[in-house]
BAGUTOR-533964 format. One line per 8 residues: their letters; for each residue z, y, x of N, C-alpha, C. Coordinates in steps of 0.001 Angstrom, whole numbers, plus 500000, padded with zeros to 6 digits. Layout:
N
A> Z:Y:X:Z:Y:X:Z:Y:X | ...
END
This chain:
312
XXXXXXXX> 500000:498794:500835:500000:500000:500000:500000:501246:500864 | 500587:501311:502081:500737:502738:502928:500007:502947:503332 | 498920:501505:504068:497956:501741:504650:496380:502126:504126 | 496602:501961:502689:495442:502533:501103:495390:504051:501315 | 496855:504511:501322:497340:505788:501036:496598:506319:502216 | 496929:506191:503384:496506:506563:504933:494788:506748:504628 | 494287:505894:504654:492731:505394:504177:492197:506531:503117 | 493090:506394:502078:492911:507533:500662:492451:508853:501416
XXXXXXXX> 493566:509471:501948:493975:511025:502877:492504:511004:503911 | 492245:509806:504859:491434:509842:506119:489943:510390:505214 | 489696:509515:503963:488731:509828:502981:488419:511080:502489 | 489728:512067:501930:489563:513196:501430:489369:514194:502756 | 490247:513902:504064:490182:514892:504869:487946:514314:505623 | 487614:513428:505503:486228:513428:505707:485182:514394:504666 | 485727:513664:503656:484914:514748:502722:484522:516061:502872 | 486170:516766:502843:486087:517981:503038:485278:518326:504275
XXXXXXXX> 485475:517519:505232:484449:517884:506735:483025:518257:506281 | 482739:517341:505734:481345:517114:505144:480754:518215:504711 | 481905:518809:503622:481477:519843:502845:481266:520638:503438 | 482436:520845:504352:482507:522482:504804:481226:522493:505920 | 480977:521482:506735:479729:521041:507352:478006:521775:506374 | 478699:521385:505364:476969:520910:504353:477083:523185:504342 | 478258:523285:503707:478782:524495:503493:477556:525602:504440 | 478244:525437:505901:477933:526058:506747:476561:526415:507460
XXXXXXXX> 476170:525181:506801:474448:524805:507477:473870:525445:506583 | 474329:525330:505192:473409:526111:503785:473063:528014:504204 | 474570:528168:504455:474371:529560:505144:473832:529916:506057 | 474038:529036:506603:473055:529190:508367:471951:529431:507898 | 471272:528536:507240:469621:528558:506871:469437:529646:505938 | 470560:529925:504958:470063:531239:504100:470571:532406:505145 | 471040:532644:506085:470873:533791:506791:469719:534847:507241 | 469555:535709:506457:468086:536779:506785:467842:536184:508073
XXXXXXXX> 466431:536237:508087:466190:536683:509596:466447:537718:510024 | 466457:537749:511648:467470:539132:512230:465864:539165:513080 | 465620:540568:513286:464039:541134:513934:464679:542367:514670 | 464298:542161:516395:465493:543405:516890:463470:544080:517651 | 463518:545311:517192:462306:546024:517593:462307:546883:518555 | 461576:547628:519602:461874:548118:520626:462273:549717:520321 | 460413:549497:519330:460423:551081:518883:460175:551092:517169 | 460916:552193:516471:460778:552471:515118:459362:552063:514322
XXXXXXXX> 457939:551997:515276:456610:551811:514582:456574:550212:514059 | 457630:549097:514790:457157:548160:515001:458287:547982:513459 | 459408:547885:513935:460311:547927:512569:460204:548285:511386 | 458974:549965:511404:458622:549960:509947:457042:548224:509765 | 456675:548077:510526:455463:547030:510437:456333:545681:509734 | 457314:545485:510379:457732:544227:510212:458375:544078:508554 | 458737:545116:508294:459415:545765:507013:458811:545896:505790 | 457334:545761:506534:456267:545655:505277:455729:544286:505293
XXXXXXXX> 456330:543582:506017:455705:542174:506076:456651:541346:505829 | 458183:541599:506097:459356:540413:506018:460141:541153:505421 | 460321:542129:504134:461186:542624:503479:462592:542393:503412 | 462607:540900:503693:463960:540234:503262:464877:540157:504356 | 463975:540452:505794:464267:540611:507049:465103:541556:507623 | 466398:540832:508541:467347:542184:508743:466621:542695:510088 | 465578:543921:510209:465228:544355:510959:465576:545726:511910 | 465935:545927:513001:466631:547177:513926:465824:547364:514984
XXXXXXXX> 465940:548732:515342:465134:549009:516160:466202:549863:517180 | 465087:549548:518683:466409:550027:519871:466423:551128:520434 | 465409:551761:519448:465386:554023:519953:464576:554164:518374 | 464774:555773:518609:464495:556422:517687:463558:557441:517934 | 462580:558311:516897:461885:559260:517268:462117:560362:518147 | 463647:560477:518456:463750:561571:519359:464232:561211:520657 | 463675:560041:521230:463897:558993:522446:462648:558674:523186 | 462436:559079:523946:461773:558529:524732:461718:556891:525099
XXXXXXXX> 460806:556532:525094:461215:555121:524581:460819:553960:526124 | 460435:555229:527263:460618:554598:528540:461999:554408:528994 | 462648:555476:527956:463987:555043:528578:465229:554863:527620 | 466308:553671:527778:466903:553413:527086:468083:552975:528120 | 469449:552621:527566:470369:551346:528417:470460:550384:527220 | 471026:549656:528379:471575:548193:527508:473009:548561:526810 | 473069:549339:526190:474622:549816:525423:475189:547927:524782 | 476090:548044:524671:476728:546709:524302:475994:546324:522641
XXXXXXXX> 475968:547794:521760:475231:547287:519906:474282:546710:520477 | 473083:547435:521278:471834:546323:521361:472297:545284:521903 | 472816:545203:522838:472882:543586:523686:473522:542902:522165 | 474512:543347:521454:474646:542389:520282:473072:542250:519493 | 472542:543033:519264:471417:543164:517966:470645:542315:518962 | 469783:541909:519974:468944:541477:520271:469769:539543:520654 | 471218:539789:521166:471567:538349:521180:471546:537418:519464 | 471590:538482:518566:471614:537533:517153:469949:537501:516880
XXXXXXXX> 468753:537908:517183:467652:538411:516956:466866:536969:516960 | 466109:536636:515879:465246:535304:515787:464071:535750:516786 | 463409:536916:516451:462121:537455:516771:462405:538871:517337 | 462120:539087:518715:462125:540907:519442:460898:541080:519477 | 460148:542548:518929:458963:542632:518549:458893:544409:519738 | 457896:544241:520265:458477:545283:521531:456335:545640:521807 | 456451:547104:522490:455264:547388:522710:455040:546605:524029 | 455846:546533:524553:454952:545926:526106:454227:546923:527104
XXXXXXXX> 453158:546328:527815:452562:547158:528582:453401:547901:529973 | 454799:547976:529766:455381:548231:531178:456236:549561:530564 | 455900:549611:529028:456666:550661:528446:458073:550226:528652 | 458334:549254:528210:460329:549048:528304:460666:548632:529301 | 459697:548611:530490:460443:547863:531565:461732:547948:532277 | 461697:549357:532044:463196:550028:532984:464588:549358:532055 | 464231:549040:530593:465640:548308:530201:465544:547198:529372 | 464542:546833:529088:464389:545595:527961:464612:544161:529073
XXXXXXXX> 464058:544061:529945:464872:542848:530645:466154:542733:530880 | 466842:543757:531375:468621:544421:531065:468872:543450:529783 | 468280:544064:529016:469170:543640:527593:468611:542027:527227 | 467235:541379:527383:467097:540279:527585:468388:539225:528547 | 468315:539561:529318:469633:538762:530442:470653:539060:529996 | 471118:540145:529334:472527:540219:529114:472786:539468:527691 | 471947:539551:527128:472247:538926:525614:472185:537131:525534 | 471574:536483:526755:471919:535310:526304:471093:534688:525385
XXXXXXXX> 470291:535069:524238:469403:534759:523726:468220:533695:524020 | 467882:532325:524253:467011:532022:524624:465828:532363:523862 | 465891:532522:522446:464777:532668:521767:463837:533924:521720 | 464766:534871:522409:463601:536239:522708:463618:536375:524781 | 463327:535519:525278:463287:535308:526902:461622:535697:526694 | 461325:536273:527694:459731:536051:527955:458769:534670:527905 | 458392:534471:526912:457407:532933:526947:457901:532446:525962 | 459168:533044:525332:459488:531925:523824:458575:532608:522733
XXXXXXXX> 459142:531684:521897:458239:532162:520407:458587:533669:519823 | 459789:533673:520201:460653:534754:519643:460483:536265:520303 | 459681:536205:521332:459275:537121:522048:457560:537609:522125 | 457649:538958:521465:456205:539082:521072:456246:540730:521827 | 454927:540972:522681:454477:541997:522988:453450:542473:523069 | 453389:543707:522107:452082:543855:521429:450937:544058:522357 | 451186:544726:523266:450168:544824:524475:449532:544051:525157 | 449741:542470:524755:449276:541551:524986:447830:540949:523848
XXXXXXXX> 448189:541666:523229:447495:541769:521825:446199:542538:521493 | 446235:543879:521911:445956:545064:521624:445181:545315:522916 | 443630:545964:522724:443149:546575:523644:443398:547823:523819 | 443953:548234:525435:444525:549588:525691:443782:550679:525967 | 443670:551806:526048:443139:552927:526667:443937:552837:528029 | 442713:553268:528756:442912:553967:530233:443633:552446:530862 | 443161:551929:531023:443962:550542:532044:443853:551598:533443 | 444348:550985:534115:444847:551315:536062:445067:550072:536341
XXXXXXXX> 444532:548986:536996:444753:547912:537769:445642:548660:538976 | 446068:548343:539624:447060:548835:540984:447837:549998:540656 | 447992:550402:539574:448506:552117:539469:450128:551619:540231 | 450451:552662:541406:451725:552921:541550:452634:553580:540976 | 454138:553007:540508:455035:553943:539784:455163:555628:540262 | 455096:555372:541768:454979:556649:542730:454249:557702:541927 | 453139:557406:540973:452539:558360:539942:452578:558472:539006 | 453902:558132:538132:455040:558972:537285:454755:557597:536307
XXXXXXXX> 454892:557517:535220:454472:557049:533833:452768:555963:533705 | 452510:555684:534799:451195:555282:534902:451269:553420:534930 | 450867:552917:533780:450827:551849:533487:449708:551193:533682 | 449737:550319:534574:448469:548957:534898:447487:548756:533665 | 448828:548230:532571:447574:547649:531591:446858:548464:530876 | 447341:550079:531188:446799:551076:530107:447796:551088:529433 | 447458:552273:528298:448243:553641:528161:449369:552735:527041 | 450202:552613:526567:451036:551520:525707:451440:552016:524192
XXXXXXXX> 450922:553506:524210:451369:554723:522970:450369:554121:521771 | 450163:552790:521400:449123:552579:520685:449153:552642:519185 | 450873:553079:518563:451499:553389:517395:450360:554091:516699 | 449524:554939:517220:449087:556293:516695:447410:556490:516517 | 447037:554960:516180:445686:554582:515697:446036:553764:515138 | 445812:553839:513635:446072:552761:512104:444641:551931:512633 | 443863:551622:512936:443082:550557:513068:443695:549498:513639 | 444307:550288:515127:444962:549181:515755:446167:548238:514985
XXXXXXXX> 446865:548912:514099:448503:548582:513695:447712:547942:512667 | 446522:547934:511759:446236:546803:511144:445836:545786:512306 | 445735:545456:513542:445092:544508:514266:447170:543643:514188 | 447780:544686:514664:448810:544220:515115:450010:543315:514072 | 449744:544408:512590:449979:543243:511743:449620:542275:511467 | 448210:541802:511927:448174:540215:511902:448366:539522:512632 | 449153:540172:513893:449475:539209:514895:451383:539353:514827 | 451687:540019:514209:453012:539997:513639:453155:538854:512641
XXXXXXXX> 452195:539071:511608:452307:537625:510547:452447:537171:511022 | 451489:536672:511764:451513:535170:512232:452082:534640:513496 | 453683:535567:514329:454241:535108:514925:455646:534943:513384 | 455737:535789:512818:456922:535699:511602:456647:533707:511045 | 455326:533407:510790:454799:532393:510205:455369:531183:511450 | 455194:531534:512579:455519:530415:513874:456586:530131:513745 | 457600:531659:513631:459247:531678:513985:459657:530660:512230 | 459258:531115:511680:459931:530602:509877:459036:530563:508913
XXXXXXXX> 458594:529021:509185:457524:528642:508461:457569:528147:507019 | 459101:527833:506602:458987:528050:505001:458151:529323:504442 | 458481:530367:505140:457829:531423:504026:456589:531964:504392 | 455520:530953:504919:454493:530908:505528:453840:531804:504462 | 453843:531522:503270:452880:531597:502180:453166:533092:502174 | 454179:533862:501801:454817:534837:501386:454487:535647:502492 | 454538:534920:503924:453766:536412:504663:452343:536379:504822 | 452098:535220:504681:450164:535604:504493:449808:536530:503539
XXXXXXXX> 450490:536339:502165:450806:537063:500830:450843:538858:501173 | 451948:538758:501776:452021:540158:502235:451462:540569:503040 | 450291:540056:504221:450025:540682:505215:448305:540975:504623 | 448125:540222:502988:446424:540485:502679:446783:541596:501955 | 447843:542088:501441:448108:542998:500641:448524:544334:501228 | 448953:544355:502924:448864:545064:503470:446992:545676:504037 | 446473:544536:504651:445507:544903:504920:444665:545577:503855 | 444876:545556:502775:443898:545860:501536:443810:547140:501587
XXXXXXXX> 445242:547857:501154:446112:548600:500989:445583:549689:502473 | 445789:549275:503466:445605:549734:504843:444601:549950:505071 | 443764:549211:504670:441750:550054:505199:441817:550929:504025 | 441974:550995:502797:441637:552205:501929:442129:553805:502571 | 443635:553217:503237:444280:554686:503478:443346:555083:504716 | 442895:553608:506010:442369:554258:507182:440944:555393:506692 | 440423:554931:505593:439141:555218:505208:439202:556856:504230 | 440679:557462:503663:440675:558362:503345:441526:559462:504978
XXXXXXXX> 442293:558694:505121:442421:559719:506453:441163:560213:507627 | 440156:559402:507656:439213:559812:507908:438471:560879:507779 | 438348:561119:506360:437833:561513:505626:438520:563081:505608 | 439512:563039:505261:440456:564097:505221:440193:564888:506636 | 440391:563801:507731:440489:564035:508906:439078:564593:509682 | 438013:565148:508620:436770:564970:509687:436360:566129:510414 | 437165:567743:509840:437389:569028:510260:437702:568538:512071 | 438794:567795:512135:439236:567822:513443:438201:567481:514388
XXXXXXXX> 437552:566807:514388:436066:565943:515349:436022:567584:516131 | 436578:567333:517478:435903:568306:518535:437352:569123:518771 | 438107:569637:518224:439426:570380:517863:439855:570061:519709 | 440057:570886:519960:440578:571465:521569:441526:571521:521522 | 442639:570980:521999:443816:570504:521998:444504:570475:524012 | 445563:570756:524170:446651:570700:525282:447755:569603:524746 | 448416:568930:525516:448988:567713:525240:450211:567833:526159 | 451126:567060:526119:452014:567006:527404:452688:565309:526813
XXXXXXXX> 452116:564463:528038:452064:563035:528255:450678:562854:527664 | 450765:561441:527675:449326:560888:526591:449975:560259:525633 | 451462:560456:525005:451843:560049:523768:450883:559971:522620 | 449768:560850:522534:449134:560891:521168:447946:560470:521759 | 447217:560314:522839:446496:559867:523199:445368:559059:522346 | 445405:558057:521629:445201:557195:520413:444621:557752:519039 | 445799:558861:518951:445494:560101:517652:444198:560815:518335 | 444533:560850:519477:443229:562317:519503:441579:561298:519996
XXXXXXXX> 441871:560460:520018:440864:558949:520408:439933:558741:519199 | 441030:558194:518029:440917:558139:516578:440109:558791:515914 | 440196:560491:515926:439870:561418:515148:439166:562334:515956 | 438842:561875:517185:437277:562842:517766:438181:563650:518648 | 439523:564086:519031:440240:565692:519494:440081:565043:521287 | 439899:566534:521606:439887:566494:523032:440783:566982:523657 | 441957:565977:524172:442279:567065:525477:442006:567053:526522 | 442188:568525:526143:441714:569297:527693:442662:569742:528817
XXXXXXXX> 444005:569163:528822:445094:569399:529540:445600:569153:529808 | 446833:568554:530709:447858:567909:530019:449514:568515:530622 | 450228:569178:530281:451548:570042:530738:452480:569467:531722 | 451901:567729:532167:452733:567443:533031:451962:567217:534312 | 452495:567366:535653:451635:567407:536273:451537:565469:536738 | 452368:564958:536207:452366:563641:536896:452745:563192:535325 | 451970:562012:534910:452771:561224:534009:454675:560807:533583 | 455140:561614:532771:456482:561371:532774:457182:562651:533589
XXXXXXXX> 456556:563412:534412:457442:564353:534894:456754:565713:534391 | 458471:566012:533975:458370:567394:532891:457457:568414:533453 | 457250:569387:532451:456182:570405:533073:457067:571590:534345 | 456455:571949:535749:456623:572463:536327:456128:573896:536200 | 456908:575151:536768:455768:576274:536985:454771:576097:537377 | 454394:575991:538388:453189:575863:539074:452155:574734:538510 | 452515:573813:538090:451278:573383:537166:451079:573951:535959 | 451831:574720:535199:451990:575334:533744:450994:576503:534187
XXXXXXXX> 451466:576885:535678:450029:578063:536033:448880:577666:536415 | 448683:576307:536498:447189:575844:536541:446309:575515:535522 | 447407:575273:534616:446548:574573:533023:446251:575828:532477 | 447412:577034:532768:447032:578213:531721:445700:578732:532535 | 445191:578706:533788:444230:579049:534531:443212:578723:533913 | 442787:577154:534100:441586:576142:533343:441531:576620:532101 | 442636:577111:531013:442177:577156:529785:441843:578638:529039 | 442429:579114:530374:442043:580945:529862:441410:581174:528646
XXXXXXXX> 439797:580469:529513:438706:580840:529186:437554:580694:527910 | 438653:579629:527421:438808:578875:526205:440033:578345:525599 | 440641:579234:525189:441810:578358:524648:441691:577433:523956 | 442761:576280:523493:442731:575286:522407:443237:575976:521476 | 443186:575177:520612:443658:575454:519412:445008:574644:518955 | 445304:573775:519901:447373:573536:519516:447284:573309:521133 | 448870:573222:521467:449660:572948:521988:450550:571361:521550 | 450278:570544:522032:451268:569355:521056:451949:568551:522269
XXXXXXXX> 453332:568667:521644:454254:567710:522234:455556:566583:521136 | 455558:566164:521678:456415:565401:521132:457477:565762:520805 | 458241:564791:519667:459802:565175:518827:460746:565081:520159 | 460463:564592:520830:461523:564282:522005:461478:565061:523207 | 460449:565755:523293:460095:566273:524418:460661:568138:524523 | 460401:568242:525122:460764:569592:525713:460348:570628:525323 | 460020:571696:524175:458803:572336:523849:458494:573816:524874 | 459545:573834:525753:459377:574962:526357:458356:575915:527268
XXXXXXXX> 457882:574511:527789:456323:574583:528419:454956:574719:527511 | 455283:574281:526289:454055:574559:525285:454130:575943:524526 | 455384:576108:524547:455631:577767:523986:454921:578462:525114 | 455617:578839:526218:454894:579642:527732:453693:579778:527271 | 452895:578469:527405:451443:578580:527609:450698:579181:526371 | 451909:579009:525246:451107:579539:523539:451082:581301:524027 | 452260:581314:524650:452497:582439:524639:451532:583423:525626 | 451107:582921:526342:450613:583513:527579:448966:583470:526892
XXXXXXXX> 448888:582709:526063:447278:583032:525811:446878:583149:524664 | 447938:584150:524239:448397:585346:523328:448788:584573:522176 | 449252:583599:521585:449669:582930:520453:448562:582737:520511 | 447133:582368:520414:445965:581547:520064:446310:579847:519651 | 446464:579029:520311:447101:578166:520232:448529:577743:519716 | 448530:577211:518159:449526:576895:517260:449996:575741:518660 | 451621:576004:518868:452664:574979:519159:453120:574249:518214 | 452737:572484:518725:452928:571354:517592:453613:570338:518305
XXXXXXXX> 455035:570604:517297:456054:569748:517994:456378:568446:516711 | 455965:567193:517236:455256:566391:516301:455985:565145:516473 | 456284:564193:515483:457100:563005:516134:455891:562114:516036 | 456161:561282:517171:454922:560182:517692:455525:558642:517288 | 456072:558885:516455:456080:557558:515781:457346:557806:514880 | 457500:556548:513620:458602:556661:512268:459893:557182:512527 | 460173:558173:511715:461544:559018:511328:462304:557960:510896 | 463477:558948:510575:464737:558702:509549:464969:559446:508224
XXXXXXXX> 463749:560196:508517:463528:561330:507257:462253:561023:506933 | 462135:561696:505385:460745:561771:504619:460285:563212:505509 | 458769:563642:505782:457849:562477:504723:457405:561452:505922 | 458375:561519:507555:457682:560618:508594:458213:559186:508689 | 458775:558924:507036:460097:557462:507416:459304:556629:506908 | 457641:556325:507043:456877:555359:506535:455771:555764:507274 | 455026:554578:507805:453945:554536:508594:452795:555834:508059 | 452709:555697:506587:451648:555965:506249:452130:557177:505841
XXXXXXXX> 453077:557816:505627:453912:559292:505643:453613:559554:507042 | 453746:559109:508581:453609:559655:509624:452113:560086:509706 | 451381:559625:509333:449606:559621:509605:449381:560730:508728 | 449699:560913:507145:449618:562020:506973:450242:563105:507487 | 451460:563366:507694:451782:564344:508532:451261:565029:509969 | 450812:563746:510371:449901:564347:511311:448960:565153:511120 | 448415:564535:510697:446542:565090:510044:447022:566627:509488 | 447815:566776:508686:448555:567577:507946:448412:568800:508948
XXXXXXXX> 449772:568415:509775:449402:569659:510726:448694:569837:511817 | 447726:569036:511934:446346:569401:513018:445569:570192:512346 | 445092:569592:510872:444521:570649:509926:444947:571853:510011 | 446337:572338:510278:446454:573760:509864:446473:574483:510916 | 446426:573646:512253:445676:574391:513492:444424:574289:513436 | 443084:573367:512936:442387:573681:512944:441541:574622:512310 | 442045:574901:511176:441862:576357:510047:442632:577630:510583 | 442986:577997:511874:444077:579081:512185:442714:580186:511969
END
C-alpha cells in the first residue's frame, strides 16, 4: 500500500513535468519573432512584411549610422533576435561585429540564416575595389545609402521575404501574401512619384556626404559638390572656400544635408551666394514622427521639398 502511494505522487509529480514542459514549448513557439535592424529603413520594410514581428532598430534618423556602440539594450535586442537585417557594405563595420560577439547569438553570426545583408543583394553605386579607410567614408563595395531609391527597397523586399520564409516557415504563405501585396501597392506609388517628380530631372543641387546619392540617381538631380572634403569628414573652411569658388558661377538650387548632420556649412555657402540656394535639412531615412514614420511618407517628403526648391 505505501509503495502505490509513493508510485501515485512519482505519477502526479511526472505529469506535472510534462505539462509544465508541453506548457513552455507552446510559448516558446508562440513567441513573436524578434527582428533586430541596423537602420530604421530596414525595420519599417520588415514591418510591412512580418506585422506580427517584434521588430527594433539600432539608430535612428538623427544617427549617423557609421557610427554606433555596443550599449548593453542592443547587445540584449540582437542576443534575443531570430533574424538581424543590416545594410552591409562596410556601413556598420565600426560596431555591428562588437555587438555580434558580445551577444552570443549564434543565429545572427555572419553565414547563418539569421544574418542578412542587404548589400549583398543590391547593386551599389560607385564601387572602389581597394578604397583605403585613409579616405574617410569610402566603401569597396560602393556607396551603402541605398534606402533612398524605392526601386531598389522593392528589390530588397523580396529578398527579406524570403529570408523571413527560411527563418519561419510556417508562415511561408502569409509572407508571400504580404510581400505580392506590397509589391503591387509599391510600383503604383514608384510610378506616381515619378511623375510628380519629373520638374526635378537636371535640378543642381550641393550635397554634404553621398547620403542621398540614390535620390539624386533616381530622379535625374546632379550634384555638383560635395561640403566634405573627404568622405565622412565634416566640412572644413578651406574646402567650403573651394566649393563656394566652383559654384559661384552657377549656383544650385539647394543645399542638402542630412537630419544628423551639421547644417552649418550649408547655411555659409547659402549664404555667401546670396540665399540663391534653399538649405535642405532632410532626414535620409524613417522618423519617429509623421509624415517621415513610413517609407512611403519619407519619399513624399522628399520630393515635397526638392519641389519647392525647384520652383524658388
Amino acid at each position: 500500500m505505501r509503495h502505490t502511494r509513493i508510485d501515485l505522487r512519482l505519477r502526479r509529480a511526472l505529469a506535472c513535468c510534462v505539462i509544465g514542459l508541453s506548457t513552455f514549448a507552446t510559448a516558446g513557439s508562440a513567441r513573436a519573432l524578434a527582428v533586430f535592424t541596423c537602420e530604421p529603413e530596414w525595420a519599417a520594410l520588415v514591418r510591412q512584411l512580418a506585422p506580427a514581428a517584434d521588430v527594433r532598430s539600432a539608430t535612428h534618423a538623427r544617427q549617423d549610422p557609421h557610427h554606433s556602440e555596443a550599449r548593453p539594450s542592443l547587445i540584449a535586442m540582437l542576443r534575443r533576435a531570430d533574424l538581424a537585417v543590416c545594410t552591409g557594405g562596410e556601413l556598420e563595420a565600426g560596431w555591428l561585429p562588437v555587438l555580434q560577439q558580445r551577444s552570443g547569438n549564434p543565429r545572427v553570426q555572419v553565414g547563418a540564416p539569421g544574418m542578412l545583408e542587404m548589400a549583398d543583394h543590391l547593386t551599389l553605386l560607385n564601387p572602389q575595389p581597394g578604397a583605403s579607410r585613409l579616405e574617410g567614408h569610402v566603401h569597396a563595395a560602393g556607396n551603402p545609402h541605398v534606402q533612398l531609391d524605392p526601386r531598389r527597397m522593392l528589390q530588397a523586399a523580396t529578398v527579406i521575404a524570403a529570408r523571413l520564409e527560411r527563418i519561419d516557415p510556417p508562415q511561408r504563405d502569409a509572407y508571400r501574401s504580404r510581400l505580392t501585396a506590397f509589391q503591387t501597392t509599391w510600383q503604383t506609388r514608384i510610378q506616381q512619384w515619378e511623375r510628380r517628380a519629373a520638374p526635378l530631372r537636371g535640378l543642381r543641387v550641393v550635397s554634404q556626404h553621398t547620403t542621398f546619392a540614390y535620390l539624386w540617381d533616381w530622379l535625374g538631380i546632379e550634384q555638383v559638390a560635395d561640403l566634405e572634403p573627404k568622405p565622412g569628414v565634416p566640412p572644413t573652411p578651406s574646402h567650403l572656400q573651394k566649393v563656394l569658388t566652383t559654384v559661384r558661377s552657377a549656383p544650385p538650387r539647394a543645399v542638402a544635408v542630412s537630419a544628423y548632420q551639421d547644417p552649418r556649412g550649408a547655411q555659409w555657402l547659402a549664404q555667401q551666394l546670396g540665399g540663391a540656394p534653399l538649405v535642405l535639412q532632410m532626414p535620409s531615412t524613417v522618423t519617429d514622427e509623421a509624415p517621415t514614420d513610413t517609407l512611403h511618407g519619407l519619399y513624399d517628403h522628399l520630393i515635397d521639398r526638392l519641389l519647392a526648391a525647384a520652383v524658388r
